[in-house]
C-alpha positions in Angstrom: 0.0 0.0 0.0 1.1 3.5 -0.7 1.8 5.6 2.0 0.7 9.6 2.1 3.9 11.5 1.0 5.5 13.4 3.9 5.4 17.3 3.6 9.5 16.9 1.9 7.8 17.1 -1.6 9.2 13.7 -2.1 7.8 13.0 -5.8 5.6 9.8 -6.2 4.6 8.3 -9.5 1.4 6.8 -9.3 0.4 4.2 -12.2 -3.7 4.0 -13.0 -4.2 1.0 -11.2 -2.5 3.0 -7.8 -5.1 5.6 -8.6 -7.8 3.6 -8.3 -6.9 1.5 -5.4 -6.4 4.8 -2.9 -9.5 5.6 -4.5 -11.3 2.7 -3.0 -9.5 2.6 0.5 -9.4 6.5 1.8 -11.4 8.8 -1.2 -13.8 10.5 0.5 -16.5 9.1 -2.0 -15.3 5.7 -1.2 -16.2 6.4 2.4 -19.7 7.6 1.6 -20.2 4.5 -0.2 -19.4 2.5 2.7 -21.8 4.8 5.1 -24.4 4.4 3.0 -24.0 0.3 3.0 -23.8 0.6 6.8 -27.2 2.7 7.1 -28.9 -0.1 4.8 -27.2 -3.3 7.2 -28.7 -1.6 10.2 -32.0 -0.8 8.5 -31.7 -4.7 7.4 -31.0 -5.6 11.1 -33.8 -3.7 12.5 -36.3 -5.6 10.7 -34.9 -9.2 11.3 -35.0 -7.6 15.1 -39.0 -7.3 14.5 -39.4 -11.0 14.1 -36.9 -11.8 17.7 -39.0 -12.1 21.1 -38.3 -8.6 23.0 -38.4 -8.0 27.0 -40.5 -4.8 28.0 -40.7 -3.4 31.2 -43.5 -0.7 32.0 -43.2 1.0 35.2 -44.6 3.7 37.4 -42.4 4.6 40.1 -44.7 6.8 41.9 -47.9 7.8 40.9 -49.0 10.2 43.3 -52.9 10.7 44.0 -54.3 13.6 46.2 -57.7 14.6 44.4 -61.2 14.3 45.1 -63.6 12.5 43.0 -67.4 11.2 42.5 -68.0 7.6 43.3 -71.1 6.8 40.8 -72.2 3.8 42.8 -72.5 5.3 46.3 -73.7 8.8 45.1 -70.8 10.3 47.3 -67.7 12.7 47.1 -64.6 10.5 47.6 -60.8 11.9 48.7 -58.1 10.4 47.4 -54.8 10.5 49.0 -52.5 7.6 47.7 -49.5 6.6 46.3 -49.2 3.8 43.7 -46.5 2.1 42.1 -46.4 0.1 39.2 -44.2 -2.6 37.5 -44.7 -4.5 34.1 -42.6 -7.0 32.6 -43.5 -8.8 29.1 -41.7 -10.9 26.8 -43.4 -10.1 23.5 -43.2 -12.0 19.8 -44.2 -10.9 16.8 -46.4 -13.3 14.2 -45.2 -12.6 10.6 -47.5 -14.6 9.3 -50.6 -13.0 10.6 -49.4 -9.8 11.9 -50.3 -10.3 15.1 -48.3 -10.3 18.8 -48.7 -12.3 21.2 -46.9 -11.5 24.6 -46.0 -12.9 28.1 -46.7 -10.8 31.1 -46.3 -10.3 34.4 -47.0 -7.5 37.2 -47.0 -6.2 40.5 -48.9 -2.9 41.9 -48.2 -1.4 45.2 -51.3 0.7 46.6 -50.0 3.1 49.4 -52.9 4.9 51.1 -52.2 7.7 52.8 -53.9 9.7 55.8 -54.7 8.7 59.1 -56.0 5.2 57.6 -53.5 4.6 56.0 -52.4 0.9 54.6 -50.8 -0.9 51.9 -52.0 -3.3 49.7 -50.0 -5.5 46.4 -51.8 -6.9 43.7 -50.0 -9.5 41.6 -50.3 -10.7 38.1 -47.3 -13.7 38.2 -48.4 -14.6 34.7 -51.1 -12.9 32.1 -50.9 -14.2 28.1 -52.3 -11.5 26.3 -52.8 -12.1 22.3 -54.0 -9.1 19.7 -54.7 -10.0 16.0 -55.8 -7.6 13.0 -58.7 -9.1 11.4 -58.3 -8.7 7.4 -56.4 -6.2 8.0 -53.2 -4.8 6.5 -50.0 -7.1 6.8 -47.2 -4.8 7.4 -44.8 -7.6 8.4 -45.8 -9.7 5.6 -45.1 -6.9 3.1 -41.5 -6.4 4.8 -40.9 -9.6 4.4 -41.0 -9.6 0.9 -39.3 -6.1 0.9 -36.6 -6.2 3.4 -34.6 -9.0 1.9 -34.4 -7.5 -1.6 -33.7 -3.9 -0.2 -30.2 -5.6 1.5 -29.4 -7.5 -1.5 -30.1 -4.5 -3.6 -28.2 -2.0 -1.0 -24.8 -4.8 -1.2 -24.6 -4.1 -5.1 -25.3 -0.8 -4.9 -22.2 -0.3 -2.8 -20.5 -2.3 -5.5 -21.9 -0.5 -8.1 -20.8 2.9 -6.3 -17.1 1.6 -6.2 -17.1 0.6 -10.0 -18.4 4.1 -10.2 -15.5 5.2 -7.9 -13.1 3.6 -10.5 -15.0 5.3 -13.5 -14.1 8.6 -11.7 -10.8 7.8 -10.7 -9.6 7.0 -15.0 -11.1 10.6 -15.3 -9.2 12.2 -13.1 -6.2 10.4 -13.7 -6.7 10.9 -17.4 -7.5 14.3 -17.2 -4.0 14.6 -15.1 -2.5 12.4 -18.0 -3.1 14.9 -20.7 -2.3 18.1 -18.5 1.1 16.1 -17.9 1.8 15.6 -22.1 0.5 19.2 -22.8 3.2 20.7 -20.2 5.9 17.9 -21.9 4.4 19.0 -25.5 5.1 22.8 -24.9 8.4 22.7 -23.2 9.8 20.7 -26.2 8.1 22.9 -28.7 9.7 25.9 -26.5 13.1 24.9 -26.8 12.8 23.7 -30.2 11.0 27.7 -31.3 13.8 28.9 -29.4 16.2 27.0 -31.1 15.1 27.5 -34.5 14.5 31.2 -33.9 18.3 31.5 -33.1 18.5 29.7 -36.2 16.4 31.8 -38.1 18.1 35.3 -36.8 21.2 34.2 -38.0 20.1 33.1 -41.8 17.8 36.6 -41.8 21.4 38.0 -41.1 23.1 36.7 -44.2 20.4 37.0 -46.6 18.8 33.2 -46.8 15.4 34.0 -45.4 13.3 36.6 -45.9 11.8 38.6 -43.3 8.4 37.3 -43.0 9.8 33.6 -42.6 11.7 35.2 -39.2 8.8 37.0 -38.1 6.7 33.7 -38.5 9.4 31.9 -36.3 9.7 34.6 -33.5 5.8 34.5 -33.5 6.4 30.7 -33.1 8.7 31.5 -30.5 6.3 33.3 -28.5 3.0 31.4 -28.9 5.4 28.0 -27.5 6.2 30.5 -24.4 2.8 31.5 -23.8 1.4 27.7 -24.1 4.1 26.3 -22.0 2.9 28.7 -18.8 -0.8 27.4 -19.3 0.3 24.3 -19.7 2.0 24.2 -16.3 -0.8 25.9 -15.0 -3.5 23.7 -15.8 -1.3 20.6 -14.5 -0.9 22.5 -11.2 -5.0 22.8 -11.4 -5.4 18.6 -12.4 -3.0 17.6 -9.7 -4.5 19.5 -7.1 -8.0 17.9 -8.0 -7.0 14.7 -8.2 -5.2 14.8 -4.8 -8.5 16.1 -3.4 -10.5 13.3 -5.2 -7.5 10.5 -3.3 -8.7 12.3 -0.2 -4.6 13.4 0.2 -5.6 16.9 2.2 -1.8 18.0 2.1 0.1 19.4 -0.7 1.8 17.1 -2.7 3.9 15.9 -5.7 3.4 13.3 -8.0 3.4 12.6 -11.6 1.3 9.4 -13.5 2.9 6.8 -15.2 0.1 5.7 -18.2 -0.7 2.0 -18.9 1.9 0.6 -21.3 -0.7 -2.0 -22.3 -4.2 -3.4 -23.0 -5.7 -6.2 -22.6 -6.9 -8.4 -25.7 -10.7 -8.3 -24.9 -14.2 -9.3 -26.9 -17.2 -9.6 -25.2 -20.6 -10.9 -26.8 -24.2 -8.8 -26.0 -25.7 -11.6 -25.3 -23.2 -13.1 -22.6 -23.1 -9.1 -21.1 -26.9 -8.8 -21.0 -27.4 -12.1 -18.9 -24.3 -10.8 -16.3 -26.3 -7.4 -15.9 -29.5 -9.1 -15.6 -28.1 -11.4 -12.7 -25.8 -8.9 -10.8 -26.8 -5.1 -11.8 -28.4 -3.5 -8.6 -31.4 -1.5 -11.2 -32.6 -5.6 -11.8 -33.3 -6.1 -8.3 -34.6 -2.3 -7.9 -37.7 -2.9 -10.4 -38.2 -6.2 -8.7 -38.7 -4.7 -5.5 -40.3 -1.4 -6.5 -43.1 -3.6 -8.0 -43.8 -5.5 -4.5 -44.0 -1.7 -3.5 -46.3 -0.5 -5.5 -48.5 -4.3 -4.8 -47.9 -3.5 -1.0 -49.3 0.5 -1.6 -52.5 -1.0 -3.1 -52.8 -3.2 -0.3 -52.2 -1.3 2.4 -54.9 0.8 0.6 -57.5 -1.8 0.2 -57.0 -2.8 4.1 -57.2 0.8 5.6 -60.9 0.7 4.5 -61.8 -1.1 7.9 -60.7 -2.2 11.2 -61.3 -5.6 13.2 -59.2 -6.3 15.6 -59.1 -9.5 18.0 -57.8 -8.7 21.8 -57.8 -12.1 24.1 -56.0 -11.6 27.3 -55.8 -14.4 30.3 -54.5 -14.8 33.8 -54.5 -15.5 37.5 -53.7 -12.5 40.1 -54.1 -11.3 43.9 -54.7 -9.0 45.9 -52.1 -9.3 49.1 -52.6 -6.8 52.3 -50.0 -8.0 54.6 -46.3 -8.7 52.4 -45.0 -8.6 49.3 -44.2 -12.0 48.8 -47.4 -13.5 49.4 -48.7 -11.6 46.6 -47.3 -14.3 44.4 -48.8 -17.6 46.5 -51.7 -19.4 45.3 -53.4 -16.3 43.0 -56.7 -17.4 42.9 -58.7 -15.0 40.6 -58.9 -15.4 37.1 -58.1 -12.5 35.1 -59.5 -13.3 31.6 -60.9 -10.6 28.3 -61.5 -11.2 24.8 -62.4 -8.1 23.1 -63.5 -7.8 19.1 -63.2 -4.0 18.2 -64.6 -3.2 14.7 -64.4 0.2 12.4 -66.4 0.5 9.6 -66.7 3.9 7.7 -70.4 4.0 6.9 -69.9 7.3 4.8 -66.7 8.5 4.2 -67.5 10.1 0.4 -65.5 8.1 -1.5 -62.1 8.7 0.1 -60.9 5.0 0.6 -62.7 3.9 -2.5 -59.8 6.9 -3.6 -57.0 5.6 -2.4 -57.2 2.1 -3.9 -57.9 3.8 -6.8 -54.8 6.1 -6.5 -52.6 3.2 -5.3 -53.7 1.1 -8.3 -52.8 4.1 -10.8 -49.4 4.4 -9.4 -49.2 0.5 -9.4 -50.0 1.3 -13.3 -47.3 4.0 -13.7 -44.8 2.4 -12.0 -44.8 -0.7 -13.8 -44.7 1.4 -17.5 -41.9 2.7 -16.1 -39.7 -0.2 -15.1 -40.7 -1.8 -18.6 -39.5 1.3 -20.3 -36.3 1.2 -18.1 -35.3 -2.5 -18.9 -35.7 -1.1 -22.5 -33.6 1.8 -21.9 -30.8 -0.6 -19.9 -30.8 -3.3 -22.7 -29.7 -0.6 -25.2 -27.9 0.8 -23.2 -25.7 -2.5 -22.9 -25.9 -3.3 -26.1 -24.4 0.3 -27.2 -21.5 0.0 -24.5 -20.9 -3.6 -26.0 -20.9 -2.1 -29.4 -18.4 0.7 -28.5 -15.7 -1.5 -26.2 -15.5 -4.0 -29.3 -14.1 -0.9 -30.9 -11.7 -0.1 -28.6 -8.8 -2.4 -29.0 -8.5 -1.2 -32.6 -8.4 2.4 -32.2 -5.9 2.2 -29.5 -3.3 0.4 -31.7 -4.4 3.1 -34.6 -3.8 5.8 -32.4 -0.5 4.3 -31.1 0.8 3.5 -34.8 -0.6 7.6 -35.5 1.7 8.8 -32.5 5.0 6.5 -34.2 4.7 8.2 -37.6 3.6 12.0 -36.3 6.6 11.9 -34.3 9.1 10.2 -37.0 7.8 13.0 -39.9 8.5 16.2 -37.2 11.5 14.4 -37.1 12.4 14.1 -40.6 10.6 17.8 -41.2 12.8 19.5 -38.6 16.1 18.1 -40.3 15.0 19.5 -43.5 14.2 22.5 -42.6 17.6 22.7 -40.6 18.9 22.3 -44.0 16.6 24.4 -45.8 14.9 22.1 -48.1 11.5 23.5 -46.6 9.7 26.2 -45.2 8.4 27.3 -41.8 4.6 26.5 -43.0 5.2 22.7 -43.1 7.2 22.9 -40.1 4.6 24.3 -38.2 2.2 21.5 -39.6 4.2 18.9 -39.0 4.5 20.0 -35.4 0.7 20.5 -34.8 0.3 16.9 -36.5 2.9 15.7 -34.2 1.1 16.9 -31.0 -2.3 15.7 -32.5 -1.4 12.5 -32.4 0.2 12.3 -28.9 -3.4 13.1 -27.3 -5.5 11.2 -30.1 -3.1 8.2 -28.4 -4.0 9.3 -24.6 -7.9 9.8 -26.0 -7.6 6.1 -27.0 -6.6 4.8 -23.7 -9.1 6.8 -21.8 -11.8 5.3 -23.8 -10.8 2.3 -23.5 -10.6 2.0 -19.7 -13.7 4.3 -19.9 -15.7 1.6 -21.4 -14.2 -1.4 -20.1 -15.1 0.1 -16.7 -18.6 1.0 -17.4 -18.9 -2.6 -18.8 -17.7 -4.0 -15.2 -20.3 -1.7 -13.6 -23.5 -3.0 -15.8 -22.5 -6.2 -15.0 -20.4 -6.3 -11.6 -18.1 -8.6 -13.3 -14.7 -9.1 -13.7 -14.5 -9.8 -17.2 -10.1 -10.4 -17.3 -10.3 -12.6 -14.3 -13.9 -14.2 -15.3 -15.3 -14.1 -11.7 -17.9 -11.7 -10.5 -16.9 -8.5 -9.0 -17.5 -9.3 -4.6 -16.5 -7.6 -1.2 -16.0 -8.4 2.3 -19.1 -7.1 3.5 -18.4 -8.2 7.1 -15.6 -5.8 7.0 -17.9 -3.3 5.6 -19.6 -3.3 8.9 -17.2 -3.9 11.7 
């Protein structure tokens, strides 16, 4: 691993593969991508936690009572002066399958009356099962269950995803670096070759051999090469700072890029692509579980149009005036309810009739749109397929372009050393020259461009044939 340069200004060169792997382990992108996998584990946890038996305790510790009230069966003002506490412990358990919770209970009350007849009384519920259940009702935990899974899934190759991206960003900047450094090594040469040939040109102007104009076109030559070279350094000043920012390096530094000095020999078939984004691209799993969504919305819909809900609750308990603990010997009355609660909207002017109706449109929409999507991605592949197949050839073009742009400058700066030939074809053999030196960096940027974008459609490693994974454990520790 590369360590952060100390603040000596010792230079680093940094190939496109060093790039990208600092990229990955401290780019502050990198480190949003692996927040936002954490968020979704923990949202993932929390509803596997739904379906685990939970301990509750419910307490009031005191409840103090001094009012006066109306006793309705002796027709009588009644003063309060008490104080109560209260303690509840339940193990409760979620029912997936029905929605419903059913819970274990138990209690103890402590009734502390105050004044001058004062006394203390504990009334004990050792044990109390208490079961509620939604009658044709909405199922959240049903719907979740069909949700949940696909929304982890989903979030693991998204983070994927957002590192392929990561790499797509990293060529970019590394490219963009890459061309700032051969424009700064493209104008100093053509400096100190205008320079050189302007001396040259002063000194045949002196003797007669050139006319004026062909030394005014030089020393214009001259100048232009100065000006260029001072942008030139300039913008790869600008380029290394921003890709030192994008590394997530927050001290000045120095470095220069070292470009790939090959390319893999690579064909891919649509057909092979298509099935490797269909398995492992995160959008597949996204329209999957947008539909449940949309089937869940009209549900949820559909059930909010009326209520029934079961309550059955059973138990022993006593009621113990003398200690604590003989609260919980022998409880001898039976504590026992079953309650059927029911809401019906008799008139309610159409509005749940509505919202089916609203959740069954967007059910509609929604399902247009993921069709037109998987229309939009297949192309999409297919185009990308299309263009990497391209790519090996234009790279060796562009690399044969550079061999013979250089070797003509060459050969045109010797005659015109010589005089054979004039300033004009200098200067286009110069400007054909430089052409081709970033027409042969434009090639490798595409290249790694697509063959990138090809790993990110289908999260797979397509030179080591395996599919693209990470230690997701690690993710979360």
């Amino acid at each position: 691993m590369l360590c952060r340069p100390a603040t000596s200004q010792k230079l680093v060169k940094f190939s496109m593969d060093d790039v990208m792997r600092i990229a990955k382990e401290q780019s502050p992108d990198a480190m949003l991508a692996r927040n936002k996998f954490r968020a979704s584990y923990w949202q993932y946890r929390s509803f596997r936690a739904n379906y685990l038996p939970s301990v509750v305790f419910d307490g009031t510790l005191p409840n103090f009572d001094r009012s006066i009230t109306f006793d309705d069966n002796t027709q009588s003002i009644i003063e309060k002066n008490s104080v109560t506490n209260f303690g509840k412990l339940s193990l409760n358990q979620n029912i997936g399958l029905t929605g419903g919770n059913i819970a274990l209970n138990t209690s103890l009350q402590q009734i502390n009356k105050l004044g001058a007849s004062s006394s203390t009384k504990y009334l004990s519920t050792p044990v109390s099962i208490t079961y509620n259940q939604p009658l044709f009702a909405y199922n959240s935990m049903k719907w979740e269950r069909k949700i949940q899974p696909l929304a982890y899934d989903e979030a693991k190759k998204n983070y994927v995803d957002a590192i392929e991206q990561l790499t797509l960003k990293a060529i970019t900047r590394f490219f963009d670096m890459a061309q700032a450094q051969l424009n700064l090594r493209i104008a100093k040469i053509n400096f100190n070759n205008s320079d050189t040939l302007f001396k040259i040109a002063q000194g045949r102007y002196n003797i007669g051999t050139i006319a004026q104009n062909d030394l005014l076109q030089m020393q214009l030559s001259y100048l232009n090469s100065k000006i260029a070279l001072t942008q030139a350094d300039v913008n790869l000043q600008l380029q290394k700072a921003r890709l030192g920012s994008f590394l997530g390096y927050n001290e000045k530094m120095d470095f220069e890029l070292a470009l790939p000095d090959k390319i893999p020999t690579l064909q891919v078939e649509y057909v092979n692509v298509l099935d490797l984004a269909n398995k492992n691209n995160p959008d597949v799993i996204a329209w999957k579980r947008r539909q449940i969504e949309a089937d869940r919305d009209v549900a949820q819909a559909k059930g909010s149009r009326k209520t029934i809900n079961l309550y059955a609750s059973y138990g022993k308990n006593h009621l113990e005036t003398s200690a604590v603990d003989l609260a919980y010997k022998s409880p001898f009355n039976d504590k026992q309810q079953v309650q059927l609660g029911i809401s019906v909207p008799l008139m309610d002017w159409g509005r749940g009739r509505g919202r089916v109706k609203m959740a069954q449109s967007n059910q509609e929409l929604i399902n247009v749109q993921i069709k037109q999507e998987q229309t939009d991605f297949e192309q999409n592949v297919f185009l990308q397929v299309m263009q990497f197949n391209l790519q090996n050839e234009q790279v060796m073009i562009a690399a044969k372009t550079d061999t013979i742009g250089q070797f003509r400058y060459d050969v045109t700066k010797q005659r015109f050393l010589i005089g054979k030939i004039d300033v004009l074809n200098l200067n286009d053999a110069l400007k054909e020259k430089d052409s081709a030196k970033r027409q042969y960096i434009g090639a490798l940027r595409d290249y790694w461009t697509y063959f990138y974008t090809l790993r990110q459609l289908t999260l797979f490693d397509f030179i080591n044939q395996k599919p693209l994974l990470e230690d997701f454990d690690k993710l979360i520790q």
